[in-house]
Backbone as numpy.savetxt, mean C-alpha at the origin, in Angstrom:
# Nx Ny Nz CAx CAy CAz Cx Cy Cz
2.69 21.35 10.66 2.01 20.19 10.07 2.85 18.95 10.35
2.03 18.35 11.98 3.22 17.35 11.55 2.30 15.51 12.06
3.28 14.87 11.36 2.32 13.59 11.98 3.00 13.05 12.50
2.11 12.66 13.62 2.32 11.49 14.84 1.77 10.20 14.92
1.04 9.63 13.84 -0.06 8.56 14.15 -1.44 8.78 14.02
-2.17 7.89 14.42 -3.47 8.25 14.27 -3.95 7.13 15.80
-5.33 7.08 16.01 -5.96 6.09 17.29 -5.88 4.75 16.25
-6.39 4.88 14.76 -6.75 3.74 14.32 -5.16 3.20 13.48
-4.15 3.98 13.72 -2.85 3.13 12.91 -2.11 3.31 13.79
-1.01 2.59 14.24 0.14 2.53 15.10 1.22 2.89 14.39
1.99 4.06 14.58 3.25 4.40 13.78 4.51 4.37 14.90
5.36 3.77 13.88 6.84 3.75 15.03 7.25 5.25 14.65
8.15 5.42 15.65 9.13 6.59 15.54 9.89 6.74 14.03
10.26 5.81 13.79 11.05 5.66 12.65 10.11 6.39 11.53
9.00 5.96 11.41 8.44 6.20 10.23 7.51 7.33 10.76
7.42 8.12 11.62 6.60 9.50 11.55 7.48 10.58 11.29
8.74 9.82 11.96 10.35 10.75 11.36 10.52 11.07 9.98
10.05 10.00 8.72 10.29 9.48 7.47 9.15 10.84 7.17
7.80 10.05 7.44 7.13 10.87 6.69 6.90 12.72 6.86
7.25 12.79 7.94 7.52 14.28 8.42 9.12 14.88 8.06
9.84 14.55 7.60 11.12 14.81 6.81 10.39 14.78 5.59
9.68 13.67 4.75 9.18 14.26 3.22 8.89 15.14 3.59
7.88 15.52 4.03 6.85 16.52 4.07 7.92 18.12 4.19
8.80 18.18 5.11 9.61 19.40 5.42 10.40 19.31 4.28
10.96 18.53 3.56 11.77 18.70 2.08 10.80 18.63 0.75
9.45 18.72 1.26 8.53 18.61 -0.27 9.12 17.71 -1.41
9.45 16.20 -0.94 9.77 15.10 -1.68 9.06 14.30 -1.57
8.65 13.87 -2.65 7.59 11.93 -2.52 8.04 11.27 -1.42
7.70 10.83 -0.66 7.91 9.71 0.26 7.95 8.62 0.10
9.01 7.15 -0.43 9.00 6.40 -1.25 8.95 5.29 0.41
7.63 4.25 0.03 7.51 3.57 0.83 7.53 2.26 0.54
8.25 1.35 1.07 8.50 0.09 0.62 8.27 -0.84 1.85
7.88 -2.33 1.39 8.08 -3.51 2.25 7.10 -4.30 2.03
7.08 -5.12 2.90 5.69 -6.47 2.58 4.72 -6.43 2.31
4.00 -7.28 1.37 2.21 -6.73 0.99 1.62 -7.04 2.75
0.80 -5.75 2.98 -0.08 -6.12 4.11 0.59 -5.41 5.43
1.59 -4.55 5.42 2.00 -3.88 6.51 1.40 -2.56 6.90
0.75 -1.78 5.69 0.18 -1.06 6.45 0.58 0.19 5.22
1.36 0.37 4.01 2.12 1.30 3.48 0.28 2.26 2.73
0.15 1.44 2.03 -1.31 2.03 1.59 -1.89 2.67 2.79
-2.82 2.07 3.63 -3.24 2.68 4.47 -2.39 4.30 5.43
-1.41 4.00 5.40 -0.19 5.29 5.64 -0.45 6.76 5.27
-1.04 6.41 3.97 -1.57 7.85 2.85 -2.59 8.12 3.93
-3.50 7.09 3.71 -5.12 7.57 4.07 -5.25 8.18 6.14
-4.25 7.36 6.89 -4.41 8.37 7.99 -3.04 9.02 7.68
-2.09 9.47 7.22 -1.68 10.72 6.87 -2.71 11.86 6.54
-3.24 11.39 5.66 -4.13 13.06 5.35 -5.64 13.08 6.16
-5.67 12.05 6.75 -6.87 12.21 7.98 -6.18 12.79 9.21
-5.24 12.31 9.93 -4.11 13.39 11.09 -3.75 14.54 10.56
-4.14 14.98 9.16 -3.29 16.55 8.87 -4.69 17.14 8.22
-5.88 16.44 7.96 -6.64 17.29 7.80 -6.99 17.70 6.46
-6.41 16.52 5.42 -6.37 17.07 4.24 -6.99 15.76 3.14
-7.57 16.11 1.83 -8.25 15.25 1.30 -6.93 14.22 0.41
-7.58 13.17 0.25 -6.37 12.41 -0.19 -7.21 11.67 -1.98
-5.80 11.52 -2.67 -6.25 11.63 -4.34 -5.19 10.03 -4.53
-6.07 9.16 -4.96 -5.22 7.78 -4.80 -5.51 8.01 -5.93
-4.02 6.95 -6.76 -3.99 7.02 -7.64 -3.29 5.16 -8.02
-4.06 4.48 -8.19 -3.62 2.85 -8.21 -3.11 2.46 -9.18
-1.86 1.67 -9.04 -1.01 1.43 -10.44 -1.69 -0.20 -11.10
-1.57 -0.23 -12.27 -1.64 -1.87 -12.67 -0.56 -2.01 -13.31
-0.26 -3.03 -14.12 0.51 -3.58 -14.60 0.65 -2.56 -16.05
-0.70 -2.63 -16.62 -1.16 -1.47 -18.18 -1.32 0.01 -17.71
-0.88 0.30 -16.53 -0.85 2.17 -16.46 0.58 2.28 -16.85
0.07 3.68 -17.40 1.17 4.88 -18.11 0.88 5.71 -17.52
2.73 6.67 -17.43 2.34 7.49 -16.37 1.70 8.87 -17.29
1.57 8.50 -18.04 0.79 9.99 -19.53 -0.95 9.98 -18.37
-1.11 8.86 -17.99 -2.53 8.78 -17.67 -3.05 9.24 -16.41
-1.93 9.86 -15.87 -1.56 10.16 -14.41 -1.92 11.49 -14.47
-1.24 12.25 -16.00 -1.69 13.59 -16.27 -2.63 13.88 -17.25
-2.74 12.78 -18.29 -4.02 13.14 -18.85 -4.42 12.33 -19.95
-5.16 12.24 -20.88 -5.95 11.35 -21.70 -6.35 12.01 -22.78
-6.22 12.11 -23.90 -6.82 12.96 -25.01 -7.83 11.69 -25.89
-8.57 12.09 -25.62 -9.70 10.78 -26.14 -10.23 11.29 -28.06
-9.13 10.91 -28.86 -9.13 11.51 -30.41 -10.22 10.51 -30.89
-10.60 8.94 -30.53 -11.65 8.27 -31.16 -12.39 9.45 -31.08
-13.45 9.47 -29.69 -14.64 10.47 -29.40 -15.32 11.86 -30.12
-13.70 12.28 -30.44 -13.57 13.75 -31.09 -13.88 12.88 -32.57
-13.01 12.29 -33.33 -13.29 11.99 -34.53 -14.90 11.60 -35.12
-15.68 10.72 -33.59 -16.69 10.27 -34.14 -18.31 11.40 -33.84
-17.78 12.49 -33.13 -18.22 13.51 -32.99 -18.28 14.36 -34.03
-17.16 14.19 -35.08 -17.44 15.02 -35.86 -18.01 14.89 -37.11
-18.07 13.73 -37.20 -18.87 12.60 -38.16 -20.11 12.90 -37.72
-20.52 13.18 -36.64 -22.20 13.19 -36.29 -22.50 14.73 -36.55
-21.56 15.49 -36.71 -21.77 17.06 -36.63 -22.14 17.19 -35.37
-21.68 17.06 -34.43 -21.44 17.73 -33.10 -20.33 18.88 -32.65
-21.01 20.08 -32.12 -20.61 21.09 -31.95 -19.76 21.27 -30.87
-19.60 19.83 -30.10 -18.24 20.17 -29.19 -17.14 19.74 -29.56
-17.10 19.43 -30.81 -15.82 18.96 -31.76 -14.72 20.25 -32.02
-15.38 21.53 -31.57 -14.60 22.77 -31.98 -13.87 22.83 -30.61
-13.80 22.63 -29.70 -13.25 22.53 -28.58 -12.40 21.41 -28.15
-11.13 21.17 -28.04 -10.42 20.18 -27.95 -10.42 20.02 -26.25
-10.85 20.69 -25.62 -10.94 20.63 -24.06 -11.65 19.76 -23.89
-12.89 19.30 -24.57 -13.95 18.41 -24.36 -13.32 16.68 -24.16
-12.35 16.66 -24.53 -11.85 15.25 -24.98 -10.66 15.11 -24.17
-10.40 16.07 -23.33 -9.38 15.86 -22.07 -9.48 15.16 -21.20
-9.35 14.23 -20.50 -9.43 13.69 -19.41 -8.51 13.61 -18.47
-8.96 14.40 -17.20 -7.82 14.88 -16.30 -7.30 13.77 -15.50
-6.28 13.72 -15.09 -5.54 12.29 -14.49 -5.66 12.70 -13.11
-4.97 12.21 -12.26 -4.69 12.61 -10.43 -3.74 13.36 -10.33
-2.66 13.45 -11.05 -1.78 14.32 -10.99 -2.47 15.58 -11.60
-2.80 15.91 -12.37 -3.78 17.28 -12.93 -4.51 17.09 -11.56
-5.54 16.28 -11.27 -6.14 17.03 -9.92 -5.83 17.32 -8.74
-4.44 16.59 -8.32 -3.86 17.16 -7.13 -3.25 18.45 -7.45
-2.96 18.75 -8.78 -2.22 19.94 -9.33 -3.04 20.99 -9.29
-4.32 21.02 -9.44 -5.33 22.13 -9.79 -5.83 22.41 -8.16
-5.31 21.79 -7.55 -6.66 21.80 -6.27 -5.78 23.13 -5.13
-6.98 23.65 -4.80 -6.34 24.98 -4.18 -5.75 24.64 -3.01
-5.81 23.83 -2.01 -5.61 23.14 -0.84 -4.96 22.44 -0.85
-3.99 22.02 -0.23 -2.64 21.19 -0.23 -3.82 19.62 0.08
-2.93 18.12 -0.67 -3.49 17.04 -0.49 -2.42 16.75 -0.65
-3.01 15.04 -0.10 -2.07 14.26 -0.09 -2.15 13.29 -1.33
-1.30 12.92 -2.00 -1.43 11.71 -3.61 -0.91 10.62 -3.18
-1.11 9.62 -3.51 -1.08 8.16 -2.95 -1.00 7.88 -4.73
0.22 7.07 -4.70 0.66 6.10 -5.98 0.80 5.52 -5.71
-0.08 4.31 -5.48 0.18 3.22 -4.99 0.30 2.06 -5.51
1.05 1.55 -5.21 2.03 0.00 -6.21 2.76 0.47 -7.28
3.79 1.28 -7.17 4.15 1.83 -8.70 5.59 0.92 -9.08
5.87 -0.09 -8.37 6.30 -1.55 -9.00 5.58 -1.91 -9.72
4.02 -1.98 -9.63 3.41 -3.01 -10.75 3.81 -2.46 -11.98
4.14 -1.29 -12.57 4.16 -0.82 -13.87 5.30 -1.14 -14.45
5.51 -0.75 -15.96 6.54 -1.32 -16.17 7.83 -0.13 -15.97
9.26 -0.76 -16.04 10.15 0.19 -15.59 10.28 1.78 -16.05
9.98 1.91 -17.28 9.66 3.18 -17.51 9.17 4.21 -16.81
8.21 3.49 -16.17 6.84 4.46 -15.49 7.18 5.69 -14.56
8.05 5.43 -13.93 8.98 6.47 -12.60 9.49 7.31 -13.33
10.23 6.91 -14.53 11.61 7.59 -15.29 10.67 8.92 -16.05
9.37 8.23 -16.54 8.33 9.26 -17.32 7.50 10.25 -16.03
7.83 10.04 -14.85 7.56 10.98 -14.12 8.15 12.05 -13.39
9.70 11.99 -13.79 10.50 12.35 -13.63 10.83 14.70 -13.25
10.24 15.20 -14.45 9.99 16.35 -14.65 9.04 16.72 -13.76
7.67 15.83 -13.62 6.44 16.17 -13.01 7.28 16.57 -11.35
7.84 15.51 -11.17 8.05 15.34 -9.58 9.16 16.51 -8.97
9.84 17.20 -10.15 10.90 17.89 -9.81 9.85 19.32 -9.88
9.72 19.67 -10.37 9.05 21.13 -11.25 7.51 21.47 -11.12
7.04 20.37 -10.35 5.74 20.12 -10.36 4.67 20.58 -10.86
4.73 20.55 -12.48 4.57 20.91 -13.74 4.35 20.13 -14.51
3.48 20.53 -15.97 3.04 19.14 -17.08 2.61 19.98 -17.48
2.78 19.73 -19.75 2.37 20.40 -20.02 0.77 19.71 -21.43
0.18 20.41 -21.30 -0.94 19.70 -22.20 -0.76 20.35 -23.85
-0.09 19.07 -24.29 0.33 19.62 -25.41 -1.07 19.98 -26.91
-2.64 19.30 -26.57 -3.42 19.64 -27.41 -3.78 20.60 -27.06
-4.15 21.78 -26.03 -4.50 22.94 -25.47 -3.47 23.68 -25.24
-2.07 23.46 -25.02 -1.31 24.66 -25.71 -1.04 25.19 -23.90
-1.79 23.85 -22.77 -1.70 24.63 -21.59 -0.49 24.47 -20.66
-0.51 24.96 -19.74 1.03 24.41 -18.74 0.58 23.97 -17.59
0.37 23.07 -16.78 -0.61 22.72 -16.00 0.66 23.28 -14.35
0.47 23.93 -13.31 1.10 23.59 -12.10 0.66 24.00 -11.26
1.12 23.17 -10.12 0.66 22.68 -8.86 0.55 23.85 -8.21
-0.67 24.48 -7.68 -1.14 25.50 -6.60 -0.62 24.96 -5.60
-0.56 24.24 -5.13 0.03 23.76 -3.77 0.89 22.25 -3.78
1.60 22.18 -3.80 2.74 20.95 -3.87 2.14 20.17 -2.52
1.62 18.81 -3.52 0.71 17.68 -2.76 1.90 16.84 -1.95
1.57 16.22 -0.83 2.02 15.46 0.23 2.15 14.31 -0.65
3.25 13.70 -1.02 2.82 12.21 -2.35 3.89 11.56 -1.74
2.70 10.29 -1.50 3.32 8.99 -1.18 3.36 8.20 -2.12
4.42 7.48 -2.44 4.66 6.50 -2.66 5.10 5.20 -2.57
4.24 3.65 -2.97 4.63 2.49 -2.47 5.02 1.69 -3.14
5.68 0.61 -2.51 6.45 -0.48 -3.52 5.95 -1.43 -2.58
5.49 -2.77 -3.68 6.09 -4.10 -2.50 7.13 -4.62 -3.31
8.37 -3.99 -3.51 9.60 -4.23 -4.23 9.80 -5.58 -4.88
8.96 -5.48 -5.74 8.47 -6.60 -6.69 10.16 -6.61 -7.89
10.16 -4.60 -8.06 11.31 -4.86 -8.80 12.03 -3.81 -8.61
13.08 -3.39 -9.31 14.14 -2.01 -8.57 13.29 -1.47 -9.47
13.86 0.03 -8.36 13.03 1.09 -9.26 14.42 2.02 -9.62
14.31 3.12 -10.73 15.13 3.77 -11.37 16.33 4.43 -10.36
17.72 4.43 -10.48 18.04 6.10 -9.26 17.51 6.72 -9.43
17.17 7.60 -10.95 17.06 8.63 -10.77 15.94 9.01 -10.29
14.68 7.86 -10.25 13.73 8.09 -9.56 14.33 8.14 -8.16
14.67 7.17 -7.69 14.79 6.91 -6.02 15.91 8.39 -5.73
16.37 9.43 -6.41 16.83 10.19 -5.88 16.15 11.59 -5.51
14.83 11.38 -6.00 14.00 12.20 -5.85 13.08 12.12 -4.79
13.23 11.23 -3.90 12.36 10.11 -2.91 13.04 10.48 -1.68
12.20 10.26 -0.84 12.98 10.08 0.85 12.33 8.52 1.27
13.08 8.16 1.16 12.87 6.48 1.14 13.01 6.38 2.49
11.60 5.54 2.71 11.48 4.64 4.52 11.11 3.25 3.82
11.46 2.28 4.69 11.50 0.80 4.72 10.58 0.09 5.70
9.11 0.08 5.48 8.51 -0.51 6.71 8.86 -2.33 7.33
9.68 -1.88 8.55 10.08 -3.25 9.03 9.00 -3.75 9.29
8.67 -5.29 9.61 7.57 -5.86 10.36 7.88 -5.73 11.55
6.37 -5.43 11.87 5.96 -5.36 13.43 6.93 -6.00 14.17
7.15 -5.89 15.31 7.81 -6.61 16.15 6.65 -7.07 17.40
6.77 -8.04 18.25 5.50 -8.75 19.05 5.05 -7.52 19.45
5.68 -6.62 20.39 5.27 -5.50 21.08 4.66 -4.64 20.22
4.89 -4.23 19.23 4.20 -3.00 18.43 2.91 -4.60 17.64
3.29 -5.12 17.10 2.31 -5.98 16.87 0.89 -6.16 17.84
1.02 -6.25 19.58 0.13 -6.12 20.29 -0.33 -4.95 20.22
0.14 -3.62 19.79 -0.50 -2.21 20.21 -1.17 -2.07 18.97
-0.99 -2.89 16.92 -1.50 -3.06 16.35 -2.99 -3.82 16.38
-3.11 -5.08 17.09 -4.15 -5.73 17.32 -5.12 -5.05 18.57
-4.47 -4.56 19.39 -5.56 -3.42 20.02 -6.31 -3.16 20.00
-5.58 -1.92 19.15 -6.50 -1.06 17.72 -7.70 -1.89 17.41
-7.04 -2.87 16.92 -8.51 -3.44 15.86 -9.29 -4.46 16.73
-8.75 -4.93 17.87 -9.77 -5.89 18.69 -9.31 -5.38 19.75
-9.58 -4.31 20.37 -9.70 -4.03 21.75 -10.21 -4.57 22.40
-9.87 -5.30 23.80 -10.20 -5.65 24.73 -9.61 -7.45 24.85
-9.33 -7.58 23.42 -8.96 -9.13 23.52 -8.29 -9.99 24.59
-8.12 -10.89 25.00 -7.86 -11.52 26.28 -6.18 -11.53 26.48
-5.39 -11.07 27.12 -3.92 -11.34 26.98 -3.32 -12.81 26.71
-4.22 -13.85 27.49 -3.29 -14.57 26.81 -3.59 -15.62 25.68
-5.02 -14.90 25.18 -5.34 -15.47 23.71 -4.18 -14.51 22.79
-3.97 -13.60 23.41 -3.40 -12.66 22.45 -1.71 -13.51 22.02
-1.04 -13.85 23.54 0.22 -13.52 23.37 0.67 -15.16 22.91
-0.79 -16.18 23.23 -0.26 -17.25 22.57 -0.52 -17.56 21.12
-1.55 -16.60 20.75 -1.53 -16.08 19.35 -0.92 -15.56 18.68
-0.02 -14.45 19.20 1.20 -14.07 17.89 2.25 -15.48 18.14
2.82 -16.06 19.59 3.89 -16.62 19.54 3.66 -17.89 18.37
2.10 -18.53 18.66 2.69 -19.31 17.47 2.18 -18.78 15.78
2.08 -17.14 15.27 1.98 -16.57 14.56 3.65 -16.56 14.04
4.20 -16.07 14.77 5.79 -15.57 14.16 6.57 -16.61 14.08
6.22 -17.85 14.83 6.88 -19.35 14.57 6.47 -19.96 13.13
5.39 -19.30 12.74 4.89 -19.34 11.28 5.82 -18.87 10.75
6.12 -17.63 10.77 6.76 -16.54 9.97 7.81 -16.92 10.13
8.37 -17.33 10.92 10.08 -17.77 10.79 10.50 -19.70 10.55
9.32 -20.14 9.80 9.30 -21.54 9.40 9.87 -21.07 8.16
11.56 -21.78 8.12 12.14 -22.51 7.15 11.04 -22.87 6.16
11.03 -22.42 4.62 10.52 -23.17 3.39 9.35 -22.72 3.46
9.09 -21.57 3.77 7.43 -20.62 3.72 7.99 -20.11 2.69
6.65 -20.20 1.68 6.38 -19.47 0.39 6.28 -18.36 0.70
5.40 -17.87 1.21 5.11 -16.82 2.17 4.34 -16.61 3.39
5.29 -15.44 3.91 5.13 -15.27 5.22 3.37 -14.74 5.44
3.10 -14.89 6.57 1.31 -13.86 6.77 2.04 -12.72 7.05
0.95 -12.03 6.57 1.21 -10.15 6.96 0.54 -9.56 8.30
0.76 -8.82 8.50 -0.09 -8.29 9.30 -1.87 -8.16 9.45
-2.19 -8.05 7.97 -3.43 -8.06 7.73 -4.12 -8.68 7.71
-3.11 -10.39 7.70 -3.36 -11.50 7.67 -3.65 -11.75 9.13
-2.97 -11.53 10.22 -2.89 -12.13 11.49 -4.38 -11.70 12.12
-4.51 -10.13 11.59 -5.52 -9.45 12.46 -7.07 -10.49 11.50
-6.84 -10.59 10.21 -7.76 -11.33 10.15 -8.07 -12.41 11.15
-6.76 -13.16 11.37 -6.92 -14.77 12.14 -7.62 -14.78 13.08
-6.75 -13.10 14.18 -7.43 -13.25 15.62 -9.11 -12.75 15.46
-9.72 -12.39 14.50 -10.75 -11.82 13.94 -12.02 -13.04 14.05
-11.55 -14.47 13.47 -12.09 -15.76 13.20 -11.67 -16.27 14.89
-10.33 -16.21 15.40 -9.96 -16.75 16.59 -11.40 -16.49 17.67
-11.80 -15.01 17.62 -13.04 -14.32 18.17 -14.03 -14.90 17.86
-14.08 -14.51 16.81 -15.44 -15.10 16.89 -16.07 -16.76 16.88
-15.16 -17.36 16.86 -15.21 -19.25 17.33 -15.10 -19.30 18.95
-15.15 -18.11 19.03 -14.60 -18.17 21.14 -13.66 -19.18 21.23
-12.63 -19.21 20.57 -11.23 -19.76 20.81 -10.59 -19.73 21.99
-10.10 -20.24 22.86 -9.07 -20.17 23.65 -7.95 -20.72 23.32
-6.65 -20.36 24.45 -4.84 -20.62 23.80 -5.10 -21.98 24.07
-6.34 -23.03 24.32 -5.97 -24.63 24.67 -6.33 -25.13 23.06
-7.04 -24.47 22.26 -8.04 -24.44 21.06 -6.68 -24.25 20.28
-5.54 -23.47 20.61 -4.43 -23.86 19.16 -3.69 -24.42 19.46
-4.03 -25.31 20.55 -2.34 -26.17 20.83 -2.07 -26.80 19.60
-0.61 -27.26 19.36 -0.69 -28.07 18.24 -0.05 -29.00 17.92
-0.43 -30.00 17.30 0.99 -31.26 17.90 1.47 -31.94 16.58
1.86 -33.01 16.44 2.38 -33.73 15.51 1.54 -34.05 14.38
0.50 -34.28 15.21 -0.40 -35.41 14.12 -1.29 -33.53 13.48
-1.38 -32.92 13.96 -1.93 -31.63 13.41 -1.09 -30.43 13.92
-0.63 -30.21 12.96 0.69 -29.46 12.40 -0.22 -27.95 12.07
-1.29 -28.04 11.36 -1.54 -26.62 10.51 -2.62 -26.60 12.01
-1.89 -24.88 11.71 -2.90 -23.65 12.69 -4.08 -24.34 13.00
-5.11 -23.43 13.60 -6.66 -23.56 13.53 -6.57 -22.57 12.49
-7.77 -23.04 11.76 -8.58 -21.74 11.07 -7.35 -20.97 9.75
-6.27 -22.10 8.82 -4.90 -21.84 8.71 -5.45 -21.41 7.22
-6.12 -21.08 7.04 -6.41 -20.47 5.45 -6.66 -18.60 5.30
-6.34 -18.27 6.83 -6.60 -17.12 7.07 -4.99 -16.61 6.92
-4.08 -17.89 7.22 -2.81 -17.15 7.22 -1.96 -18.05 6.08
-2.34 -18.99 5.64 -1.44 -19.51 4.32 -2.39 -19.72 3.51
-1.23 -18.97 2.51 -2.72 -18.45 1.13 -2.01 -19.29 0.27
-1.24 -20.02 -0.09 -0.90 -21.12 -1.45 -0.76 -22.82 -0.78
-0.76 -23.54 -1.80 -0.80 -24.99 -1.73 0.22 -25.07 -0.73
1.69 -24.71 -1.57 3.18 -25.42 -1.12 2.81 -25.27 0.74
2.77 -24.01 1.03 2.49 -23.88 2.49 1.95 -24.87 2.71
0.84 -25.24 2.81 0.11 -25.97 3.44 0.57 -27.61 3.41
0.97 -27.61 2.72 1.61 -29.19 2.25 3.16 -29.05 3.27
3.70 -27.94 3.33 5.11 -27.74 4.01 4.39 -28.64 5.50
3.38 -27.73 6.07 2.73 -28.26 7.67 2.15 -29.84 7.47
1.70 -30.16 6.45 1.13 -31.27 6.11 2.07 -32.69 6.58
3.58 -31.99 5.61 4.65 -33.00 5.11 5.80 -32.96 6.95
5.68 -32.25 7.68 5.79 -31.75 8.87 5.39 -32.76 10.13
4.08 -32.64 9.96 2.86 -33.95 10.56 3.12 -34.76 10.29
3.25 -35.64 9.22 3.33 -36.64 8.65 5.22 -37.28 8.78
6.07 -36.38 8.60 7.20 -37.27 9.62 7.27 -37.19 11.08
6.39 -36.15 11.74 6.24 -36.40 13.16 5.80 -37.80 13.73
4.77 -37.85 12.88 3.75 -39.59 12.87 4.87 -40.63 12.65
5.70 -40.12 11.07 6.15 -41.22 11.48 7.40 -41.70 12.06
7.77 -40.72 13.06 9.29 -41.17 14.01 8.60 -41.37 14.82
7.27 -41.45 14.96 6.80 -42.33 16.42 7.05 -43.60 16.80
């Protein structure tokens, strides 16, 4: 069982190494780096190249990881029994199974996707702690012991918003997705616009990453961002004469595809505007 990539995702060496080492040590795969590189999507052709169903499980800010394994819904039961309802004798009725219970129950190895488990608060890893070692939980109103028929492929992502626990991260085989570099960046846009013109392409990332490496960016575009751009670049039938760009117009074509806050835009604005005026 091993992965190499997929036609529709471009994987470096580095990281088919990463995720095929979890996989041979049956450890979470702790995936980190920029919103928009690709870490989410990672799960979903992981278990499409191996053949296996995948159980996402999305963090917010208000998840607990109790909810991961389960939910005992006591309003429902209480107001059930007020009505004289006969599934009040059954405390199973009021269970609600989490993703971890269903990757746990499922006869067939899957893959679990926790994805963003920065957004939660620091606790959240530390309370998953037992699950991830023992791969085990126990349901304390049914008296049951819940474990894993087959120990799930589980990824996990950060956009390292904040540290996460050791003792979590020692349970992890931690990969670091670098950004693209131009070359793997072109075999990324490919993929998604095959056939595009080379040198719409190559004068499109160059002044893409001159973005990305502008001094006083709030933030950088992602990847997801760029493929959007060349997406709009297409379909305006753009050519590389269509982004030249000069003093007096500083921001991209089409620059709302790749700077998503004010300050940016005012950075290219304030840019233009002393170009004009050392004329």
């Amino acid at each position: 069982m091993k992965f190499e990539g997929t036609k529709e995702y471009v994987a470096t060496e580095d990281l088919t190494v990463a995720v095929n080492a979890a996989v041979a040590l049956e450890r979470p795969l702790l995936v980190k780096g920029e919103p928009g590189t690709g870490k989410t999507e990672l799960a979903r052709q992981v278990a499409d190249a191996l053949g296996l169903r995948m159980i996402e499980w999305n963090i917010k800010s208000t998840t607990k990881a109790q909810q991961g394994l389960y939910e005992y819904d006591a309003v429902s039961r209480l107001r059930d029994s007020q009505l004289g309802d006969e599934r009040v004798h059954d405390i199973s009725n009021y269970i609600k199974r989490g993703k971890l219970w269903e990757a746990f129950e499922s006869d067939e190895k899957v893959v679990l996707l926790i994805d963003e488990i920065d957004k939660a608060d620091i606790e959240f890893p530390n309370d998953l702690l037992q699950e991830l070692d023992k791969m085990e939980f126990h349901v304390y109103e049914t008296g049951q012991t819940i474990r894993a028929k087959q120990r799930p492929i589980m990824i996990i992502t950060s956009n390292n918003e904040k540290e996460l626990p050791d003792a979590f991260l020692r349970r992890c085989f931690f990969h670091y997705i670098r950004f693209p570099d131009a070359d793997t960046m072109k075999k990324i846009v490919e993929v998604h616009h095959p056939g595009i013109k080379e040198q719409l392409l190559t004068t499109a990332l160059t002044q893409f990453y001159e973005i990305r490496d502008m001094a006083g960016l709030k933030k950088k575009p992602s990847t997801s961002e760029v493929l959007d751009w060349l997406k709009l670049l297409l379909a305006e039938d753009m050519d590389p004469a269509d982004l030249k760009r000069d003093g007096v117009n500083a921001l991209p074509k089409l620059h709302g595809a790749l700077l998503k806050n004010e300050q940016d835009v005012h950075l290219f604005e304030r840019l233009a505007f002393m170009a004009r005026s050392g004329r």
